[in-house]
C-alpha positions as CSV (number, residue, x, y, z in Angstrom):
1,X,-14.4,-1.1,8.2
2,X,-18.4,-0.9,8.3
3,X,-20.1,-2.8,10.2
4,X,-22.9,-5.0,8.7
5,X,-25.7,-7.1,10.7
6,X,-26.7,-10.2,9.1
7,X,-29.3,-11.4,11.6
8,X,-33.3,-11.0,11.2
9,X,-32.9,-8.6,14.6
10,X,-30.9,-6.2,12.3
11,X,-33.7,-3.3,13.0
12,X,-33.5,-3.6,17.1
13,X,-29.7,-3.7,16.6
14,X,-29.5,-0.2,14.7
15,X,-32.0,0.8,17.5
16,X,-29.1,0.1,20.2
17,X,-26.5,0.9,18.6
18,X,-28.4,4.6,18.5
19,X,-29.2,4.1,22.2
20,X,-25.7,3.3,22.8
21,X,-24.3,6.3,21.1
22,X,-26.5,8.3,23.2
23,X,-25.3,7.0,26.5
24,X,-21.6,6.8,25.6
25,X,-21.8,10.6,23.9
26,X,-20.6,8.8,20.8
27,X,-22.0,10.7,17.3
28,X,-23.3,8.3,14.6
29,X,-20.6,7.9,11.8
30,X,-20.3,10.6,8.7
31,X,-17.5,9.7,6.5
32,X,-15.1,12.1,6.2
33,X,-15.4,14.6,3.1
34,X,-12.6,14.2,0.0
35,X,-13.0,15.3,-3.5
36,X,-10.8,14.2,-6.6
37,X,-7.7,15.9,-7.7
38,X,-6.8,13.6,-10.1
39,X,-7.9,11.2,-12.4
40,X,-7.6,8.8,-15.1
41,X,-4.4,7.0,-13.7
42,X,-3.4,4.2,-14.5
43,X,-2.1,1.5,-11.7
44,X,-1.4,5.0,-9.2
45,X,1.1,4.7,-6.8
46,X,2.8,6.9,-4.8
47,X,2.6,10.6,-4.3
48,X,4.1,13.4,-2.8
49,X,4.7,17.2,-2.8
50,X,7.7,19.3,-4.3
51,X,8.7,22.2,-2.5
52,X,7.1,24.4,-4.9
53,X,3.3,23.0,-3.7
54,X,2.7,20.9,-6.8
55,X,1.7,17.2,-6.1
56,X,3.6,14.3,-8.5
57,X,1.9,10.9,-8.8
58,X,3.7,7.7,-10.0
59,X,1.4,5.6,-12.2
60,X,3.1,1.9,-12.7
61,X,1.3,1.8,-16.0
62,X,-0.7,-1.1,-18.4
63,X,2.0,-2.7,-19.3
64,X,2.5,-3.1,-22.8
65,X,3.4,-6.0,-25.9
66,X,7.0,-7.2,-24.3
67,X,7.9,-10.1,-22.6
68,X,5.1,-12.0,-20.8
69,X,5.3,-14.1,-17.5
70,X,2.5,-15.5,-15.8
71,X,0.6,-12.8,-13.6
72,X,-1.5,-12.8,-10.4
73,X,-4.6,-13.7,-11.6
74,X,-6.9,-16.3,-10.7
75,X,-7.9,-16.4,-14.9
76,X,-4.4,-17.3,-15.8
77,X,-4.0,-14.1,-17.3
78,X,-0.5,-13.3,-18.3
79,X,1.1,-9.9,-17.1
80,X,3.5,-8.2,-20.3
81,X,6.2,-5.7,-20.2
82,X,6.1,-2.3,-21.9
83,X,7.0,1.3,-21.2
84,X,3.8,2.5,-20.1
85,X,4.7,3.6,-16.8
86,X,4.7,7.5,-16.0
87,X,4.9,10.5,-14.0
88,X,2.0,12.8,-13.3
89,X,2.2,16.6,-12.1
90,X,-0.6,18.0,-10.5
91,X,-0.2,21.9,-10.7
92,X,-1.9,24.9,-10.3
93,X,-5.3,22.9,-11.1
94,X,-3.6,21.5,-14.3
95,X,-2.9,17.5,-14.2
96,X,-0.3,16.6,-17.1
97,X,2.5,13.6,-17.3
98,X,5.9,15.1,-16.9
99,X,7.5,11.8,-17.7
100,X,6.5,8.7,-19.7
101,X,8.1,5.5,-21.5
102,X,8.7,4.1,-18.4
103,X,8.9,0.6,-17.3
104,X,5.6,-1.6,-16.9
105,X,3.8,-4.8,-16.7
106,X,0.8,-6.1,-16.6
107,X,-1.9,-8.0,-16.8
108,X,-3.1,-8.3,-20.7
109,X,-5.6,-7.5,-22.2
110,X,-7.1,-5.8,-19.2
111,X,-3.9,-3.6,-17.9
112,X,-5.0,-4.4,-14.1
113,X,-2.7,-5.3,-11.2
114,X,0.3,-2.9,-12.9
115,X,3.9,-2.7,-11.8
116,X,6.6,0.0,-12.5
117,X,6.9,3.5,-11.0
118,X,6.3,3.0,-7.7
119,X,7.2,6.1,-5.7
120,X,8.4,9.5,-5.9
121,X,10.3,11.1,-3.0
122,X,12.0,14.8,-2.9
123,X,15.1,15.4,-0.4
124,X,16.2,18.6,1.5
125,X,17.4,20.3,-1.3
126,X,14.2,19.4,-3.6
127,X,15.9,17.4,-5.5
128,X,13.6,14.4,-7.0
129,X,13.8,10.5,-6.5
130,X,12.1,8.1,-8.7
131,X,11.4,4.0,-7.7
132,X,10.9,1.2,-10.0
133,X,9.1,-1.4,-9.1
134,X,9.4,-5.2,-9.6
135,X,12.7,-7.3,-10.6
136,X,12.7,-8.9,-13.7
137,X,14.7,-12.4,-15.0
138,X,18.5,-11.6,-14.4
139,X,19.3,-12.8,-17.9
140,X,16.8,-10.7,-19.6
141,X,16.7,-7.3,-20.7
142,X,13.4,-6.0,-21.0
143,X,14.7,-2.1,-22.9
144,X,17.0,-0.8,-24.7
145,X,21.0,-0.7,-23.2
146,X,20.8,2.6,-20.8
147,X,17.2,2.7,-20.7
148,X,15.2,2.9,-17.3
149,X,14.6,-0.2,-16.0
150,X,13.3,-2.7,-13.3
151,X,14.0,-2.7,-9.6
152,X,15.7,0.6,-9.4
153,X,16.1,3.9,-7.8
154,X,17.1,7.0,-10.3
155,X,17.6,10.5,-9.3
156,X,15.6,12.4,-11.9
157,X,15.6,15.4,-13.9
158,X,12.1,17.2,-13.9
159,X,13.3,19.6,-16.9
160,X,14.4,16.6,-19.7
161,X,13.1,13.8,-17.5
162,X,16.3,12.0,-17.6
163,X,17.2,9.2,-14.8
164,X,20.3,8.6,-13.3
165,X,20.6,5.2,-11.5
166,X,21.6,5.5,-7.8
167,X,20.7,1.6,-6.8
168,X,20.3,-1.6,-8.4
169,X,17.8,-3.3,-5.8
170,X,17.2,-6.4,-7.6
171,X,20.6,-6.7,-8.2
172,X,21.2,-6.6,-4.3
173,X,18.8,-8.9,-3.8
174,X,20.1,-11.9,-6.7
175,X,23.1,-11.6,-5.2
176,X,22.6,-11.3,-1.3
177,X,18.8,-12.4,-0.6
178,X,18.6,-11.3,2.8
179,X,15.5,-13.3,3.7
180,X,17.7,-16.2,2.9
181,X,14.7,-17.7,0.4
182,X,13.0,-17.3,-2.8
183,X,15.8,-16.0,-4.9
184,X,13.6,-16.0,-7.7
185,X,9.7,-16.7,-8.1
186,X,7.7,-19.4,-9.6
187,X,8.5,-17.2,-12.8
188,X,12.2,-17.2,-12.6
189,X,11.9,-13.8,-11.9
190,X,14.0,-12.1,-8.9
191,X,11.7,-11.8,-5.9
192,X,12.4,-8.4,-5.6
193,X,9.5,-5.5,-6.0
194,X,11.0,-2.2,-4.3
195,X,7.7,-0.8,-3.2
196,X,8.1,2.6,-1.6
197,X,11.1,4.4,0.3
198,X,11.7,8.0,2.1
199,X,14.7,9.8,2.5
200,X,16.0,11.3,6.0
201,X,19.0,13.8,5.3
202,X,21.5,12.3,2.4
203,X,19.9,8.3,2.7
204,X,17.2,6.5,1.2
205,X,15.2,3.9,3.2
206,X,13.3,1.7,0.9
207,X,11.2,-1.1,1.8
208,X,11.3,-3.9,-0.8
209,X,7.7,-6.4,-1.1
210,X,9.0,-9.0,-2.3
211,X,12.7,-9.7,-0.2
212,X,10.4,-8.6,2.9
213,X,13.0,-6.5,4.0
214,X,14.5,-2.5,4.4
215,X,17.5,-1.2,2.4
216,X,19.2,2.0,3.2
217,X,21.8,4.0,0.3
218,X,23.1,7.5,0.2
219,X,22.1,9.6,-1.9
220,X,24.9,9.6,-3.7
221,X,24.8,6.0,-4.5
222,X,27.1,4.3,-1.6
223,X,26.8,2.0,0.9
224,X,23.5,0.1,0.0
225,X,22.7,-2.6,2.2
226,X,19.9,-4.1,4.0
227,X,19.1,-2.7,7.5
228,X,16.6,-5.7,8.6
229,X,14.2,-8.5,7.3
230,X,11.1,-7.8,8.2
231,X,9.5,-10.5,10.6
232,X,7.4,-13.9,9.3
233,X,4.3,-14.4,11.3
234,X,2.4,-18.0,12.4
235,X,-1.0,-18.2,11.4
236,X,-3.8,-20.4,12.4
237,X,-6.6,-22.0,10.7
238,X,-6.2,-19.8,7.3
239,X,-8.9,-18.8,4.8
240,X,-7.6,-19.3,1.2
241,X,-9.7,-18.8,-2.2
242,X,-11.4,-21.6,-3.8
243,X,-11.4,-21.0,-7.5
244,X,-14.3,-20.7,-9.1
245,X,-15.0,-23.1,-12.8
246,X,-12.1,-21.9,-15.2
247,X,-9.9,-20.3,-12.6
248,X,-6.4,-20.9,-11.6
249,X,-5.5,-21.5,-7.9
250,X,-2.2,-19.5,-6.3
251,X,0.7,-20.9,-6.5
252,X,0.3,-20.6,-2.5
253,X,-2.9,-21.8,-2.3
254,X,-3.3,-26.1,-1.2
255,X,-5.0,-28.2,-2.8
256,X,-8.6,-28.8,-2.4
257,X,-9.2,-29.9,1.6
258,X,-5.8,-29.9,2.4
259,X,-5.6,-26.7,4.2
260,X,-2.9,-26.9,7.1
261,X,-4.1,-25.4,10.2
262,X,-0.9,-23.1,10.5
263,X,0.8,-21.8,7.7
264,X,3.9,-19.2,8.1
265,X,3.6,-15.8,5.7
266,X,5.6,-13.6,4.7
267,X,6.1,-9.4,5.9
268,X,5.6,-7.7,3.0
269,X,6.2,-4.7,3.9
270,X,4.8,-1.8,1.5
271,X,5.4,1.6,3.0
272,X,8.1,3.7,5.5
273,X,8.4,7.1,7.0
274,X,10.3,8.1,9.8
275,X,8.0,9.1,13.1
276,X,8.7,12.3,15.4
277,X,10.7,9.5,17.6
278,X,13.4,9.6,14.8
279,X,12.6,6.0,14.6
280,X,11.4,3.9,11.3
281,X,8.0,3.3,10.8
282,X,6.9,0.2,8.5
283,X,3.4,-0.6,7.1
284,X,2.7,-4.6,6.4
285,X,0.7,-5.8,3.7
286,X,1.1,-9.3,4.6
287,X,1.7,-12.4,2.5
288,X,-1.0,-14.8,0.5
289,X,-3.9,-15.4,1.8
290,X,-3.5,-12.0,3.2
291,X,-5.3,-12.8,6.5
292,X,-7.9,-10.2,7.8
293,X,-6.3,-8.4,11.1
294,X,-3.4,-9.6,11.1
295,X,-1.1,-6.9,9.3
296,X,1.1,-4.9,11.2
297,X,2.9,-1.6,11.8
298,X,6.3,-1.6,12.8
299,X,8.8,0.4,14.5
300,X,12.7,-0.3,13.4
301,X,15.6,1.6,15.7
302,X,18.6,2.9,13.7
303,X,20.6,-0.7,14.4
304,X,17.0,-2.6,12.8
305,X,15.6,-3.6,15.9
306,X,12.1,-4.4,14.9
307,X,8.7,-4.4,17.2
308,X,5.4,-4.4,16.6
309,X,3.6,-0.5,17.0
310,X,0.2,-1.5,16.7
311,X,-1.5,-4.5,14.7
312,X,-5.0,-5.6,14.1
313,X,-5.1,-4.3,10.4
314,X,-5.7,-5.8,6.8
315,X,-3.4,-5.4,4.1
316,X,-2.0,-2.4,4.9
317,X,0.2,-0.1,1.7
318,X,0.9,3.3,3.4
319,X,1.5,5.3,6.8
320,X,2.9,9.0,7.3
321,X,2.4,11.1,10.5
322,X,1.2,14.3,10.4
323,X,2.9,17.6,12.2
324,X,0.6,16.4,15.1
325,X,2.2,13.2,15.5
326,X,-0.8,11.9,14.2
327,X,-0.1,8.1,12.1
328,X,-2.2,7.9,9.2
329,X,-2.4,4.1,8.2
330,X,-4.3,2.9,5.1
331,X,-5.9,-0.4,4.0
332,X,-5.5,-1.6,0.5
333,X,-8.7,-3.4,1.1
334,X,-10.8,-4.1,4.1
335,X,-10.7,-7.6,3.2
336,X,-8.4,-10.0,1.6
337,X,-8.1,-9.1,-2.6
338,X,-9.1,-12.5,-3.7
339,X,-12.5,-11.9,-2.3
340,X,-13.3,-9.4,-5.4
341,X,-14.2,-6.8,-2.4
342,X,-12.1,-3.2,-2.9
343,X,-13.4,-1.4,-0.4
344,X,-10.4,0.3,2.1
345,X,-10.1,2.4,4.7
346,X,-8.0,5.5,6.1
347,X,-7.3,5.2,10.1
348,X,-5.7,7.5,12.1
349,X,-3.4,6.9,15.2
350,X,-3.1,9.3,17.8
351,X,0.3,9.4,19.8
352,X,-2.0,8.1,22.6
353,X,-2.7,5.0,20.7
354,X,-6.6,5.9,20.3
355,X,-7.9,4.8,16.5
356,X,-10.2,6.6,14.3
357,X,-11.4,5.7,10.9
358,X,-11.7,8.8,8.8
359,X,-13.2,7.3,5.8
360,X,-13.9,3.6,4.9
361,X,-14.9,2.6,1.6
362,X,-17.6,5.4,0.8
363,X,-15.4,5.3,-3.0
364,X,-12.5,4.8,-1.4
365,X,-11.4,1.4,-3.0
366,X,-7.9,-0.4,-3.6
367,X,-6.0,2.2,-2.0
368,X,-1.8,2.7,-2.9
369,X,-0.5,5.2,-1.2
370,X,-1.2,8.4,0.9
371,X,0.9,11.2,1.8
372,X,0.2,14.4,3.9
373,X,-0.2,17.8,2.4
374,X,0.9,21.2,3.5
375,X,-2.5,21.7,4.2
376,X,-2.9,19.3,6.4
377,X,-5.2,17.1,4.7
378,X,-4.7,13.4,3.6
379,X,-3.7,12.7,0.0
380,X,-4.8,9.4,-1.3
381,X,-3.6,7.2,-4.1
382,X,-7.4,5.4,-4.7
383,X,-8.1,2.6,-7.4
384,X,-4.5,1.3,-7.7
385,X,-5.3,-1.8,-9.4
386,X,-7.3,-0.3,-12.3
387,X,-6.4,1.4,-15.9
388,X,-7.9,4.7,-16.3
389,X,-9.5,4.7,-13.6
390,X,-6.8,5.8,-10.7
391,X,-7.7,8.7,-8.5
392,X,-5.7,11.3,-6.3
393,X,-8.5,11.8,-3.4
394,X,-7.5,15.3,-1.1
395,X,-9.4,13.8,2.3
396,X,-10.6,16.6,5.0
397,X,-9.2,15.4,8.4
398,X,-11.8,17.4,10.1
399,X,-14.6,15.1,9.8
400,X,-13.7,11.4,11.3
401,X,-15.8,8.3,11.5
402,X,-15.5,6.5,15.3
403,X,-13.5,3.3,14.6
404,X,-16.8,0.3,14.5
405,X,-14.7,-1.7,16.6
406,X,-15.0,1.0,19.1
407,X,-18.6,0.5,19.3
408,X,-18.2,-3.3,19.0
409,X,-17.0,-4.3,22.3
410,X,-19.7,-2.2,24.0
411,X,-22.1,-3.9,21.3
412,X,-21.2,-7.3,21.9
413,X,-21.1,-7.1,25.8
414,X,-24.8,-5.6,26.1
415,X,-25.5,-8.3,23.6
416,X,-24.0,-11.0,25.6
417,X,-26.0,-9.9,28.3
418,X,-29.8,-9.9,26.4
419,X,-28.9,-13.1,24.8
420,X,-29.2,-11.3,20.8
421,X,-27.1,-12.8,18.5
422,X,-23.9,-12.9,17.4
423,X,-22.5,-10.1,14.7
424,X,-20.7,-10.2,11.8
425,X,-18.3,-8.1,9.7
426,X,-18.4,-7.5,5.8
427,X,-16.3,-6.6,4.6
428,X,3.1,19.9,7.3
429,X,0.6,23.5,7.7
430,X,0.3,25.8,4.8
431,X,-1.7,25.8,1.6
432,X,-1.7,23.7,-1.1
433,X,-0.8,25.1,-4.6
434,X,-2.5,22.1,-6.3
């Protein structure tokens, strides 16, 4: 995240934080270098490459005129089905949807904060795996009989665009909730919102948001089952929103000065890849009030044991590793969402544990996904939350940024010691044919 000074010394500060660089052999930041190559999506969400080099995008779409539950918004804003959702293709320079009429809601009239197509995965053979988001009201159908719908994965056909169901996730989850609460939201809705998934050899391993847990299921359709709830966390002394005139508090949220000073929240856990240890690797999101530093990467054996990798971040929504061994982790935001700030951040994790931020904020904002190219380079799902305004950034991992935390202990302790001030934060190889 940058780091800001909001002290009157600000100008002797930048003067030994230059000094400091100096001495430590430590180069002043240059974000990393990323151009577009794509735009105009609406609610982008996951990426990846075919086999043939070209790079599909899932956007979750703007909803549509359907049926309307209350959304997350602090306006009250209501978020409405439709079939707005859609696949993008990103080919040979040309960027075209290869699929549309798929399933979406949002928030209306403004289209933000989108759910649907959440993530598109290929396995050994090429073949192509599509994810639908959210879960819907049990009782309700949103589409047509035999139409794509909610809390699904489909096998898909590129050439017609046809989907064959291969799970019912929100199905799995009505009937066996294995986090054992919150069946179904404040909306009647089943708390259920598949997120993202990968496939190693003939199973899927999909991480669901809203059950907090991962769910493995062959290829082929069989044996789907949870492998492991993701784990709760206590936190201490938590920050929530305080709604401005006309706005709605969370459902979450206390009432005015009755914040507890521990709350429990929930995983959330929003992206998975397998690392070169074979084992599972799980980004965290974390639940409401989304606390800053406290999401978490996690490491799941075969059987589900679960630890913690490495923690520290804020609201993560993506990790891959790269052919290096490298784990690329993004930040949705660098602070929590309520706080109207978008700015997020790409870190990457070398196998020795050392951090470095390649790019924070700089235009990279609400960020969705990632995934890494055959070139090497970072592919970034950026403005997620947006109509219209989604972007596919192609980031150069050549040029990194020193994590400011880095710099921050060494800051502090010479600080400490001249009696300045405290700080404060504000928040494969080959070539791509794209």
């Amino acid at each position: 995240m940058p780091l800001s000074l909001f002290t009157k010394s600000a100008p002797s500060l930048i003067f030994i934080t230059i000094c400091l660089a100096v001495f430590y052999g430590i180069k002043p930041a240059k974000a990393a270098s990323f151009s577009v190559v794509a735009e105009g999506l609406d609610n982008v969400r996951g990426l990846n490459f075919a086999p043939d080099g070209s790079l599909y995008i899932t956007e979750s779409g703007v909803g549509g005129n359907g049926r309307c539950i209350p959304g997350p918004s602090l306006e009250g804003l209501l978020s409405c089905a439709g079939t707005s959702g859609a696949v993008t293709r990103v080919k040979d320079g040309k960027q075209e949807r290869v699929i549309t009429g798929l399933p979406s809601i949002a928030l209306r009239p403004t289209g933000n904060t989108g759910e649907g197509p959440q993530d598109i995965q290929f396995d050994r053979l090429g073949n192509p795996y599509l994810l639908i988001g959210y879960g819907g009201n049990p009782s309700i159908s949103d589409f047509p009989k035999n139409s794509p719908s909610w809390g699904q994965l489909y096998k898909v056909d590129l050439e017609t665009g046809s989907l064959k169901s291969i799970a019912d996730l929100a199905k799995y989850e009505f009937a066996n909730n294995a986090d054992g609460v919150d069946v179904l939201d404040v909306s009647a809705e089943i708390a259920s919102n598949p997120y993202a998934f990968t496939i190693n050899d003939d199973t899927a391993y999909i991480v669901d948001a809203a059950a907090n847990n991962i769910l493995t299921v062959g290829l082929d359709g069989s044996n789907l089952k949870s492998l492991t709830v993701l784990p709760t966390q206590k936190i201490t002394n938590p920050i929530f929103p305080t709604p401005e005139p006309g706005q709605v508090a969370p459902p979450d949220a206390p009432s005015p000065g009755q914040t507890p000073q521990e709350i429990e929240i929930q995983s959330v856990p929003t992206g998975v890849t397998f690392g070169p240890d074979g084992a599972i690797y799980v980004s965290e999101y974390t639940g409401f009030p989304f606390p800053e530093g406290k999401a978490r990467i996690f490491r799941v054996e075969g059987d589900g044991e679960t630890t913690v990798y490495a923690d520290g971040f804020t609201q993560l929504s993506d990790l891959a590793f790269d052919d290096e061994s490298n784990l690329y982790a993004l930040q949705y935001g660098n602070e929590p969402q309520w706080k109207g700030i978008s700015d997020a951040s790409l870190v990457q994790i070398a196998p020795d544990g050392t951090r470095t931020t390649l790019l924070s904020g700089n235009g990279l904002e609400s960020a969705t996904a990632l995934t890494v190219g055959p070139d090497g380079d970072i592919y970034v799902s950026n403005k997620g939350d947006r109509p219209g305004q989604g972007q596919v950034l192609r980031i150069d991992t050549t040029k990194k940024v020193p994590e400011p935390t880095s710099i921050l202990g060494v800051l502090v302790a010479l600080m400490s010691a001249l009696g300045i001030g405290s700080l404060t934060k504000r928040s494969p190889s080959g070539n791509s044919k794209i």
